[in-house]
C-alpha positions, 0 to 999 in steps of 0.5 A: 486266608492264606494259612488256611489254604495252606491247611486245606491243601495239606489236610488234601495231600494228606486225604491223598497219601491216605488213599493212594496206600489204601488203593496199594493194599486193596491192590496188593490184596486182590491180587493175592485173592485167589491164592491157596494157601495149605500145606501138609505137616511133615511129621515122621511115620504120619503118612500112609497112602496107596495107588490103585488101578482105576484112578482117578476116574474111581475111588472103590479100589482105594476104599477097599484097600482102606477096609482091608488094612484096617485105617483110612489111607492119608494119601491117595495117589494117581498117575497123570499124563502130561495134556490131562487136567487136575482131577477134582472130583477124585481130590474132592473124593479122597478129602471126604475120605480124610486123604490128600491126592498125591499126583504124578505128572509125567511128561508123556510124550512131551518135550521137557525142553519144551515145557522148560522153554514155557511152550505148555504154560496155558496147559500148566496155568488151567491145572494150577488154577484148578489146585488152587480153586480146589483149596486144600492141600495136594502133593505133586511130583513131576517126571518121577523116576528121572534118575532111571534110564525106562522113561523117556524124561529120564536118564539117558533120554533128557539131560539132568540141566534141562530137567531141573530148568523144567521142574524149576519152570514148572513150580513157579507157574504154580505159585504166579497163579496163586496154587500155594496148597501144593506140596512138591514131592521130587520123585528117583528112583532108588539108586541102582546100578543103572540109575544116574546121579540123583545130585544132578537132578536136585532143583534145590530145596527152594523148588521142592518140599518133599523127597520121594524115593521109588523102590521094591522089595524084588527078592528074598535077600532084599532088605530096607538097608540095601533097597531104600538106605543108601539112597536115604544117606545120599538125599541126606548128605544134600538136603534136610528136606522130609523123605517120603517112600512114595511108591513101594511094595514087597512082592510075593517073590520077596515073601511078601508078608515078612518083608511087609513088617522089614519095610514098616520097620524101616520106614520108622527107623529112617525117620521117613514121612511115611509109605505109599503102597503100591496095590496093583497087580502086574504079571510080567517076571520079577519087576512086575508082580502082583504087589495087592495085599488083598488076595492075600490072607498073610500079607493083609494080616502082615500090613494091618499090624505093621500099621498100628505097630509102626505109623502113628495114629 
């Protein structure tokens, strides 16, 4: 008799073990449930996308840039202030269209101290949560051009240790909720005279996925050596993270249609991820001019041939 209690009560403690690691894996489970997980490969030459006015509240713009140049953006960006949710019926759009959204969340009016000290973590919570409810890949830059004295959460305005406490703050939300489809991009600004040290800005490769570098063909003598390739040997000399030339564009004052073939060609050359073109119009002096290839018979012609010449298909 005793023997067999002996044999029930270990044949119990051993139903017992068995239960309590089925619960701890149901458990570990579920907690993980929701989670998202996708991720965009970083294949050299692969990407090319286009922000457009009128996003994200319409995707024509980027179907007519599509038409004119001949292929289907693979990304397709927008810019979002800080308060505004994840637009998912653009991202929803842009996938139909065989393109992942690119979003740039700027602190507008915001405090990055703020943002860093976890103030806004129920606006960041409902964005993560509908990324992630979203389930496919999406890349996200916060604060871009940090490096660069014109925005308000950048140099000059926001010291480089607060801004990387935010950033840091910002990408660990999104993965306790679970957001794992999203690709970060750090976005500067490609360095200039007036710009700060992009090294003092890095939240380290653990917080970022991609690098994105900003910059424009302004003038005649611009070239991709001297707008994009310094800063490329910079980012290089820190990190191995995939560089994406996330917003560019040859103006008509740098002769657009010759700088467009400069601009592709060195984007191969550098081993880049791609380019996102800067299709907008702007009217105001030689940092902001009209940067559509549409209005140009030229330039259209000049993008359709860098396109199939120099991304990969």
């Amino acid at each position: 008799m005793r023997r067999r209690l002996v044999a029930l009560l270990a044949v119990g403690l051993a139903v017992g073990a068995i239960a309590v690691v089925i619960s701890r894996l149901v458990s570990s489970g579920a907690e993980h449930a929701d989670a998202a997980y996708a991720s965009l490969p970083a294949k050299a030459d692969s990407y090319l996308g286009v922000y457009e006015a009128g996003t994200p509240g319409s995707y024509q713009r980027v179907a007519t840039f599509a038409t004119s140049i001949g292929r289907q953006p693979n990304l397709a960006g927008y810019y979002s202030g800080w308060g505004e949710p994840f637009s998912t019926a653009f991202a929803t759009t842009a996938r139909r269209h065989g393109a992942a959204t690119l979003i740039q969340i700027d602190p507008t009016d915001a405090s990055v101290t703020a943002i860093a000290a976890g103030v806004d973590d129920d606006y960041l919570r409902a964005y993560a949560d509908a990324v992630r409810n979203f389930g496919h890949p999406v890349v996200i830059g916060f604060g871009h051009e940090m490096d660069a004295t014109w925005y308000s959460w950048g140099y000059g305005h926001v010291s480089p240790r607060t801004f990387v406490m935010a950033w840091r703050h910002l990408v660990t939300v999104f993965r306790q909720q679970g957001a794992d489809n999203v690709t970060w991009l750090w976005t500067i600004q490609a360095e200039t005279g007036g710009t700060g040290p992009i090294q003092d800005w890095w939240p380290g490769s653990q917080y970022v996925t991609w690098v994105g570098i900003d910059g424009y063909y302004y003038k005649p003598a611009d070239t991709f050596a001297t707008v994009f390739g310094p800063t490329i040997a910079h980012v290089r000399s820190f990190t191995a993270r995939p560089v994406l030339l996330s917003e560019t564009a040859t103006g008509p004052e740098a002769g657009q249609a010759a700088k467009i073939q400069d601009l592709f060609r060195g984007m191969a050359a550098y081993g880049t991820l791609g380019l996102v073109w800067f299709d907008i119009a702007q009217h105001d002096g030689i940092y902001h001019q009209d940067w559509r290839i549409e209005d140009s018979p030229a330039a259209e012609h000049s993008f359709r041939l860098a396109v199939q010449k120099y991304l990969r298909p």
